[in-house]
C-alpha positions in Angstrom: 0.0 0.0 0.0 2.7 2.4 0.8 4.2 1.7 -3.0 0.6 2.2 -4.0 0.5 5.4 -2.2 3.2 7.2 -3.5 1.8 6.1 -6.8 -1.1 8.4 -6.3 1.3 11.2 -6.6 2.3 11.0 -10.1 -0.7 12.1 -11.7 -1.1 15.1 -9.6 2.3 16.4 -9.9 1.3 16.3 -13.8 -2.0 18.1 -13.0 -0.2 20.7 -11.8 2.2 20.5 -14.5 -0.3 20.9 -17.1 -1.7 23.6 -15.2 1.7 25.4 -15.0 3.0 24.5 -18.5 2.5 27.1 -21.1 2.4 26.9 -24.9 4.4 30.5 -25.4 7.9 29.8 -25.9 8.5 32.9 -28.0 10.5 36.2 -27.3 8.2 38.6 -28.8 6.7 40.3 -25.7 3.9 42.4 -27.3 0.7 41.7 -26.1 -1.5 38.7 -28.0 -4.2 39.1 -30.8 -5.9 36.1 -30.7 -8.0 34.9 -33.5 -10.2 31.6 -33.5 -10.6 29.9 -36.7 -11.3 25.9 -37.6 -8.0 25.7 -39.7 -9.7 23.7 -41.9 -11.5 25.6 -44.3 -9.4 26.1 -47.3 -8.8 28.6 -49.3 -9.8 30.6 -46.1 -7.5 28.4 -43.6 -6.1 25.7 -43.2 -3.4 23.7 -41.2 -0.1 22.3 -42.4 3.4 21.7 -40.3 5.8 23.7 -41.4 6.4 27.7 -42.0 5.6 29.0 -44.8 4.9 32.5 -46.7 2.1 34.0 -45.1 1.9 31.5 -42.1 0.9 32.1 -38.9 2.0 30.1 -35.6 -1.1 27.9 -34.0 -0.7 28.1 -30.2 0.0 24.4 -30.3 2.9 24.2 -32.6 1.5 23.7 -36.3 1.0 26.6 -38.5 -2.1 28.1 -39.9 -2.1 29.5 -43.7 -4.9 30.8 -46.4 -6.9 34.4 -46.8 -8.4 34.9 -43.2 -4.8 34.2 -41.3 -3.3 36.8 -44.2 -6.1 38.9 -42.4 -5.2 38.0 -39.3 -1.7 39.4 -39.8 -2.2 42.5 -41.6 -4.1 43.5 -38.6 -2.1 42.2 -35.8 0.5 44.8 -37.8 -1.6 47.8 -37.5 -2.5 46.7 -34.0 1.1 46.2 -32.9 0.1 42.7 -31.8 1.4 39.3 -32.0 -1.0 37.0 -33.6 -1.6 33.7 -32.0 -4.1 31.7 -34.4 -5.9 28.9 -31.9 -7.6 26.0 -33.6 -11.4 25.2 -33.0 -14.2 23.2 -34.2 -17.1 25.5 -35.5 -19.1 25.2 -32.3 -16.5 26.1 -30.6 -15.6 29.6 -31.7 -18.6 32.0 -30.7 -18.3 30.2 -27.1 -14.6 30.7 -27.2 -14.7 34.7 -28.4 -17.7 35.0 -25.3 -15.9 33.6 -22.8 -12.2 35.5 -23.6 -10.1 32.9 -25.3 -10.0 34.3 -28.3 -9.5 38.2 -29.2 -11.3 37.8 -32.4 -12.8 35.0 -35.1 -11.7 35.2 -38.3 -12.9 31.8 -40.5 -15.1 32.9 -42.9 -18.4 33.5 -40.5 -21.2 35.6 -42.1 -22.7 38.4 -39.8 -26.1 36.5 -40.0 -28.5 38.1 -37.7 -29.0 35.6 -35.2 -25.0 35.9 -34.4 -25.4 39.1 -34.4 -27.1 38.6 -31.0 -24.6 37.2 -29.8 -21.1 39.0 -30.7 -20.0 42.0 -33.1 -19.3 41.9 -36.1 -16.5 44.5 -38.0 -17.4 45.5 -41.4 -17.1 42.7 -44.5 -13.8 41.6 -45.7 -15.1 39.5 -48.4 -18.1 38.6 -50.3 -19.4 34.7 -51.0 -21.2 33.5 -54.2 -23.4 30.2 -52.9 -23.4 27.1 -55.6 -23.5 23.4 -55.2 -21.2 20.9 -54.9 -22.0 17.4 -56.6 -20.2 14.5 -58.1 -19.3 14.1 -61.8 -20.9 10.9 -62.2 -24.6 11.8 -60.4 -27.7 12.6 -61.5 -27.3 16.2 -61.1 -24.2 16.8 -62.9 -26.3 18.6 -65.4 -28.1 20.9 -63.6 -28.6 24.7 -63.7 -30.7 26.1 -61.5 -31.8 25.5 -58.0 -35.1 24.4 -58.9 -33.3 21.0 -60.8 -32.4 19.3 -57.3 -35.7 17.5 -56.6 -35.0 14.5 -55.2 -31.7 15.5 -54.2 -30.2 14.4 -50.6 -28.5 17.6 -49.8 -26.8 18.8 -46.8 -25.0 21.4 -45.2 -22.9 22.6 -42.5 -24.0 22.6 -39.0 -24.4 25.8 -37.8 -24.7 28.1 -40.9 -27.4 29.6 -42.9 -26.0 27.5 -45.5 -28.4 24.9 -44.3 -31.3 26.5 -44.3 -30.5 27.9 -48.1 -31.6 24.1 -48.7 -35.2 25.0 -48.3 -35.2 26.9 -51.1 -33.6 23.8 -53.5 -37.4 22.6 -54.7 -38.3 19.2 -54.2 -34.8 18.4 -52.3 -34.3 16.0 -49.8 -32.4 18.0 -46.6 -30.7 15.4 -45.0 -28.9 16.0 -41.6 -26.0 18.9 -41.3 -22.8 17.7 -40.4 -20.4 19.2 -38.3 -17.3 20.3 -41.5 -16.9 20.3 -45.1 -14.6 17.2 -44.8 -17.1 15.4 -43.9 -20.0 16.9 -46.4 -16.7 15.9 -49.4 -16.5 12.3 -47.8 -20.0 11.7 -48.0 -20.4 13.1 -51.3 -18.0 11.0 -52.8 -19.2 8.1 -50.9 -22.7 8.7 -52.1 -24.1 9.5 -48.8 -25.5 12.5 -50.7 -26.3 13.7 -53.3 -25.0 17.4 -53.5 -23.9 20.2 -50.4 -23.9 24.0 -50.2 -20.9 25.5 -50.3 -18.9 29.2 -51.0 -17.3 29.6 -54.4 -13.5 30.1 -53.2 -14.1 27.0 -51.3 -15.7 25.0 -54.0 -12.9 25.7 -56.5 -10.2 23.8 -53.8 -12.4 20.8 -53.8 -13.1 20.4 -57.3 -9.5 21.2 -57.9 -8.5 18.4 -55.6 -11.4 15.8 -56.7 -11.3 14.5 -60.3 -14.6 13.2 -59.4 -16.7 16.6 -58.2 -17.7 19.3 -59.8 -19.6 23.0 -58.9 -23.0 23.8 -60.4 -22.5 27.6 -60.8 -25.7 29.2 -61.7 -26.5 32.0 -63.5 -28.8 35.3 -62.9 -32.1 34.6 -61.4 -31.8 30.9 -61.2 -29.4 30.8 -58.3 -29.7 30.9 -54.4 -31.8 34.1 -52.9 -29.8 35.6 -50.1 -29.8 38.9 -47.3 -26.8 41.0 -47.7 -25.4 39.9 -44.7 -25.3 36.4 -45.7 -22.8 36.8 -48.7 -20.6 38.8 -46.3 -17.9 37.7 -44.5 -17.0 39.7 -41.5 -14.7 39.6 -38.1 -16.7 38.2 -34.9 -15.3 40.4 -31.6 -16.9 40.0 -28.1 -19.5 42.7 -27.4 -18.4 45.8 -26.9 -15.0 45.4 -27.8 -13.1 48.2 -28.1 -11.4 45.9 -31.1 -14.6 46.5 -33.3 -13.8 50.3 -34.7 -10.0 49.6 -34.6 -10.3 46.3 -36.6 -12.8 48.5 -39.3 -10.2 51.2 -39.3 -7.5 48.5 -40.5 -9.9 46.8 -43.0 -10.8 50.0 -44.2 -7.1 50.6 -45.7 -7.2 47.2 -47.3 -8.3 47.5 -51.2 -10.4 45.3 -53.3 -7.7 44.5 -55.2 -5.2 43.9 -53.0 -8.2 41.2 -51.0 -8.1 40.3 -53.9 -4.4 39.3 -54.5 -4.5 37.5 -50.8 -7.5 35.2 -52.2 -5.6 34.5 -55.0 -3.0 33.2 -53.4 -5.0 31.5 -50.9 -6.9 29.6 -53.6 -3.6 28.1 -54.7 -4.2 26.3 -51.5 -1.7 23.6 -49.3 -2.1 21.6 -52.3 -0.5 18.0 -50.3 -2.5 15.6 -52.0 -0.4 13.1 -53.1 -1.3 10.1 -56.1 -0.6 6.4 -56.3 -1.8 3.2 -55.1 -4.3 3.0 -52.2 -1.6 1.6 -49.8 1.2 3.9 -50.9 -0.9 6.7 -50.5 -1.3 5.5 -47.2 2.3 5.3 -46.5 2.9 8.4 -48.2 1.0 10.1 -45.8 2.4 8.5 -42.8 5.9 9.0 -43.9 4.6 13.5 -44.3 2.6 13.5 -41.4 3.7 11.0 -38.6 5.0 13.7 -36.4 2.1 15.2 -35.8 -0.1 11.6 -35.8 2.6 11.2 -33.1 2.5 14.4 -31.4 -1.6 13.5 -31.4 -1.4 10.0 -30.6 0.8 11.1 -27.4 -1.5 14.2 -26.1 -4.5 11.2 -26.6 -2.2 8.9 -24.1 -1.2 11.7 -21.7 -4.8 13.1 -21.1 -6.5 9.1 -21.2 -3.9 7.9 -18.8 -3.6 10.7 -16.4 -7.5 11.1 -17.0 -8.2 7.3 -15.3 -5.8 7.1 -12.7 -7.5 10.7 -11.1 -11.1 9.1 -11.9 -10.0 6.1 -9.8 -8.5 8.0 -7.2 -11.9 9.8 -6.9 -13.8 6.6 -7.5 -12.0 5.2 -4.4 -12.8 7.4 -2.3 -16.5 8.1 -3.1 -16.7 4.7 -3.2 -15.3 4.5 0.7 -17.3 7.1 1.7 -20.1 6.0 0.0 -19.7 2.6 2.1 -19.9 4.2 5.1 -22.7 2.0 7.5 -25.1 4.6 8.8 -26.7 2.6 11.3 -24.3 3.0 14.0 -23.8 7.0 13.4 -26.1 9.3 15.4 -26.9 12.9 15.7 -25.0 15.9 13.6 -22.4 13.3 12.3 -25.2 11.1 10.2 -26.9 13.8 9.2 -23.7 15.2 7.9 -23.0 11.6 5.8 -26.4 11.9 4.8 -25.8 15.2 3.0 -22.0 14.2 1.4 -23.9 10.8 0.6 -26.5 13.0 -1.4 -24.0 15.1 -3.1 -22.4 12.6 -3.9 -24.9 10.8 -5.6 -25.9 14.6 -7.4 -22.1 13.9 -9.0 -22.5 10.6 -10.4 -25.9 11.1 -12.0 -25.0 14.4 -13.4 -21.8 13.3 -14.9 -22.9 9.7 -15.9 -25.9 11.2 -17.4 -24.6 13.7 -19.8 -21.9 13.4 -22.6 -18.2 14.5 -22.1 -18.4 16.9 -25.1 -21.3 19.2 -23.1 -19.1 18.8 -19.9 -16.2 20.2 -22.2 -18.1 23.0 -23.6 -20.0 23.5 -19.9 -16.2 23.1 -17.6 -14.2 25.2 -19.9 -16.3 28.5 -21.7 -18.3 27.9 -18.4 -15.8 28.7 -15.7 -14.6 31.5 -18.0 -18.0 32.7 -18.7 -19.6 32.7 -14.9 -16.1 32.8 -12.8 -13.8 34.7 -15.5 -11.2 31.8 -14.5 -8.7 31.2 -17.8 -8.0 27.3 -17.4 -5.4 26.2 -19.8 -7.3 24.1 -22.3 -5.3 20.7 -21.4 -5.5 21.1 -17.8 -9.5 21.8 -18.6 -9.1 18.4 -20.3 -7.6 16.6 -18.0 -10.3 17.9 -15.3 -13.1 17.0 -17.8 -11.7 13.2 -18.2 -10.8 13.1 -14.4 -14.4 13.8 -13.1 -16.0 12.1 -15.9 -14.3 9.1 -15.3 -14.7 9.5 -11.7 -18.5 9.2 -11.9 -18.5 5.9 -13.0 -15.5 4.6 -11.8 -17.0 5.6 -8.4 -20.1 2.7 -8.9 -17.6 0.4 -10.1 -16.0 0.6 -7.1 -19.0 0.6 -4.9 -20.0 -2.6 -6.8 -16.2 -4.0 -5.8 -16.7 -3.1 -2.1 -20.2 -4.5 -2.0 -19.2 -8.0 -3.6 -16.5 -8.8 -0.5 -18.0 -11.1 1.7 -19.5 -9.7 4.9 -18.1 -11.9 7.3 -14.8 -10.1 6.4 -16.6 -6.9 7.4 -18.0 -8.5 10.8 -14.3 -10.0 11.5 -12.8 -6.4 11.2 -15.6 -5.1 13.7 -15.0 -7.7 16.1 -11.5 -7.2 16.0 -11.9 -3.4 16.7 -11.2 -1.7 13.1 -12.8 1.7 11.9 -14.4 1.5 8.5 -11.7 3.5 7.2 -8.7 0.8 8.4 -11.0 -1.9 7.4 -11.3 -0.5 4.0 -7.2 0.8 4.1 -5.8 -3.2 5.1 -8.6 -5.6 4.7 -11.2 -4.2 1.6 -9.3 -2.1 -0.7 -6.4 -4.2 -1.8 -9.1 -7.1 -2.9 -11.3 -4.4 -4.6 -8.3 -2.8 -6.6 -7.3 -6.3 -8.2 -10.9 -7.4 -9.0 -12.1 -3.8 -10.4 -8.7 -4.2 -12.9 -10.8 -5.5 -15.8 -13.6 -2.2 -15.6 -10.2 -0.1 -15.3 -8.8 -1.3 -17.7 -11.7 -1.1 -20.1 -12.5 2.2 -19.0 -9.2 3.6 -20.0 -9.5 2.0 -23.5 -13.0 4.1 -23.7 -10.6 7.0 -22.5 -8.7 6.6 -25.8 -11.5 6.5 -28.1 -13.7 9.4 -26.2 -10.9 12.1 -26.2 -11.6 13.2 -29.1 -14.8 15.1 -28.2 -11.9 17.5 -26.7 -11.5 18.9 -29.9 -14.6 21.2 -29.0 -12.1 23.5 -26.7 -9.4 23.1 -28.9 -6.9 20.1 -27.8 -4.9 18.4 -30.2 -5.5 15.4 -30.1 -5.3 12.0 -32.3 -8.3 12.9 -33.9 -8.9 16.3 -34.3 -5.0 16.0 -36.0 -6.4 13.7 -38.5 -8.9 16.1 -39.6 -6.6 18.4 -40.3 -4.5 16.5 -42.1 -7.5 15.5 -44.4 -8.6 18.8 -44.8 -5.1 19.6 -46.1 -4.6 16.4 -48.8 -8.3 15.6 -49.4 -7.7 12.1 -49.0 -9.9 11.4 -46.2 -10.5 7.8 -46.5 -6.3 6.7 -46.7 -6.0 9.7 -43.6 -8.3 8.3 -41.4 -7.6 4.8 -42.1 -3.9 5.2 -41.1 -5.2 7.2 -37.8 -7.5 3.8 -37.1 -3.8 2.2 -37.3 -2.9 4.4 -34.9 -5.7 3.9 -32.5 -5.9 -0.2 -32.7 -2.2 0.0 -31.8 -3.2 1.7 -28.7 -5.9 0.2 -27.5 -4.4 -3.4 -28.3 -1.3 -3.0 -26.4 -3.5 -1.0 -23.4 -5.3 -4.1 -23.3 -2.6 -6.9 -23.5 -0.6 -4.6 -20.9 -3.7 -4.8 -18.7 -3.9 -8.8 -18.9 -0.3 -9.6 -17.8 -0.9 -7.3 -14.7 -4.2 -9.2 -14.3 -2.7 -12.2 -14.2 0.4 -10.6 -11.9 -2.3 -9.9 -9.5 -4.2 -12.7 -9.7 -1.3 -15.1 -8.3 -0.8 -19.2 -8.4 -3.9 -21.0 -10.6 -4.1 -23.4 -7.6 -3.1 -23.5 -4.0 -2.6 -26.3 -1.8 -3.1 -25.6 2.4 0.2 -25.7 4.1 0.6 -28.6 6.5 1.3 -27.3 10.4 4.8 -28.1 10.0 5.5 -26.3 6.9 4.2 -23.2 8.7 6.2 -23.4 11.5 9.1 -23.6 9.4 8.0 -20.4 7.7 7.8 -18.6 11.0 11.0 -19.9 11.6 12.5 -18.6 8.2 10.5 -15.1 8.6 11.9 -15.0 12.1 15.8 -15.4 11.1 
């Protein structure tokens, strides 16, 4: 137990270390501007790992490139900032700007009048045509207008008016928005779909990158009907920023044709795709991209590890306390167990009964939101895994406790224990080894579930991968070598977890020791 207990200290020396450990390692001292975007929108942004011309650092280490980080930078200049780009899913970024991680978003958003509630927007700094996105091959390669799509399963993003342009596609089929456009490409050219909405700059990259897409471009009076506002394309700042006029001001002495020039260039795009056979595309992109499938694959590991040891921790002692007989307390000090036993219980149902990605989104724009607390986003993570695993780990324990036999309870009575040395000498050492398996598997679940963290902006396995498939279009070889990736880890978790089982678990079969032999082990302990 004592080995065991200075076990328990690891993972909260490297709670504190995440909580200490900052991403800055720069010299420049001027104060931050920094902008939120989804790095994975090209020709407007994108992702790719190393510097290049018109690149701007992401806070974790890759850089960002394409129109809105050229943007980015030309006003950080006037503004005498440094720019920090931070990488977020879509949902993400309005919660992000309101809560005071992020100066500003720049990805692309349209000042639609229902965000407009919400945050500020600058002035446009560019203007979208709306078309369709469909495969060479389909039945509405042909088309023309928006009234040709009957019968078409169409989509859009989540979280735009682009979906709800759909309703005006007669006769359509509007199937459910998913969360990027990698995924709307992937299910296009899967068939999922039939067609998706999407902006002109961006459809030119896909179709560029697909032999088998194509844009349906329509002309006057047959094409989408949209607000001004929609078209635009403005800067998201927090409410009553300051950062609103000063941002105009800047866009103000950037021409037409000089937005124009940065779009250019940004349409030539990361252009990574790379051509071959199926498995040496495969290696191909391993071989470009295993540092950062690494550099994923290890943040994944530190936050799913570190994650179930806490949860255990916590699990272990709710599940002592929890275990606590009440029929021998009286007065102030059962009430008192009666109220931490209902708390308790408040904990487990809250966290067992609502997904980690809300806890994410709650935990860390939350307690910036309500309690103007910063938390570093992989210390928030850690916390978010910690407690979540906690809840249930907590039962699984209590279910561990409950199956030793009770005459092992009434023996440490009778000899004069507490419940607490009963637990410390007699209970806990039994429950640890049988609770291994639902430890075990609940760190695998660790692995996989991580990568709902990608909502506050950790860089894990999976969120890397998307990238990475935003930037060479080949989703299908990109994601396939990341399920490599995960398989490896989960496998060797699991075969790691069987040896200790069977570690633990001692001899397959005992025979009783005769009187002699235990004298002359008393004898041997003795000398």
């Amino acid at each position: 137990m004592n080995r065991l207990r200075r076990l328990w200290i690891i993972p909260f020396l490297m709670f504190i270390l995440a909580a200490c450990t900052g991403n800055n390692t720069s010299n420049d001292t001027r104060e931050e501007f920094r902008v939120g975007m989804e790095a994975n929108y090209a020709p407007f942004n994108w992702t790719q790992s190393e510097a290049g011309e018109g690149t701007a650092p992401i806070e974790d280490g890759e850089y960002a490139g394409g129109y809105d980080v050229s943007i980015a930078q030309k006003i950080a200049d006037k503004l005498n900032r440094k720019l920090v780009i931070v990488k977020l899913e879509w949902d993400g970024l309005i919660p992000s700007l309101q809560s005071g991680k992020i100066d500003a978003i720049i990805a692309g958003m349209s000042p639609t009048e229902e965000r407009a509630q919400q945050i500020d927007f600058t002035g446009p700094y560019y203007e979208s045509v709306f078309m369709m996105i469909v495969r060479k091959d389909g039945a509405y390669a042909n088309t023309s207008s928006i009234d040709d799509f009957a019968g078409a399963r169409v989509t859009a993003q989540l979280g735009t008016f682009h979906y709800d342009m759909i309703d005006q596609l007669k006769g359509a089929v509007k199937q459910e928005a998913m969360s990027d456009f990698s995924a709307m490409r992937v299910a296009l050219e899967s068939g999922k779909i039939d067609a998706y909405v999407s902006e002109k700059a961006v459809a030119n990259e896909v179709v560029a990158a697909s032999k088998d897409l194509k844009m349906i471009e329509f002309a006057s009076g047959k094409g989408f009907v949209t607000k001004p506002e929609e078209v635009q394309t403005a800067i998201g700042v927090k409410k009553g920023s300051p950062l609103k006029e000063q941002i105009n001001t800047v866009l103000s002495e950037i021409s037409t044709s000089e937005r124009d020039e940065l779009m250019d260039k940004a349409s030539r795009g990361p252009s990574e795709q790379t051509t071959g056979h199926f498995l040496e595309e495969m290696g191909v992109i391993f071989q470009k991209y295993y540092p950062q499938l690494f550099a994923g694959m290890g943040v994944t590991l530190y936050i799913s590890l570190i994650g179930t040891i806490v949860g255990l921790l916590i699990g272990l002692l709710i599940g002592v306390i929890r275990t606590v007989p009440l029929s021998d307390k009286k007065g102030a000090y059962r009430v008192f167990l009666k109220v931490v036993n209902w708390l308790l219980n408040a904990y487990v149902e809250i966290f067992r009964g609502t997904p980690m990605i809300v806890q994410a989104m709650v935990v860390y724009y939350g307690s910036a939101l309500l309690f103007h607390l910063d938390m570093d986003k992989t210390f928030a993570a850690l916390l978010i895994v910690s407690i979540n695993t906690g809840a249930y780990m907590s039962e699984v324990v209590r279910g561990g406790i409950l199956s030793i036999d009770k005459g092992q309870f009434e023996a440490c009575q009778a000899i004069g224990m507490t419940h607490l040395q009963a637990m410390k000498y007699i209970v806990l050492p039994q429950v640890l080894r049988n609770i291994l398996p639902a430890t075990g598997n609940e760190f695998v679940i660790n692995v996989k579930d991580t990568s709902v963290l990608n909502v506050i902006g950790v860089s894990e396995l999976f969120f890397v991968t998307k990238s990475i498939a935003a930037t060479n279009y080949q989703f299908f070889q990109t994601f396939l070598v990341t399920c490599i990736f995960y398989f490896i880890m989960t496998f060797v978790i699991t075969r790691i977890l069987r040896w200790l089982e069977k570690r633990l678990s001692g001899k397959q079969s005992y025979s009783l020791a005769s009187g002699n032999q235990m004298q002359v082990s008393k004898a041997q302990e003795k000398e």
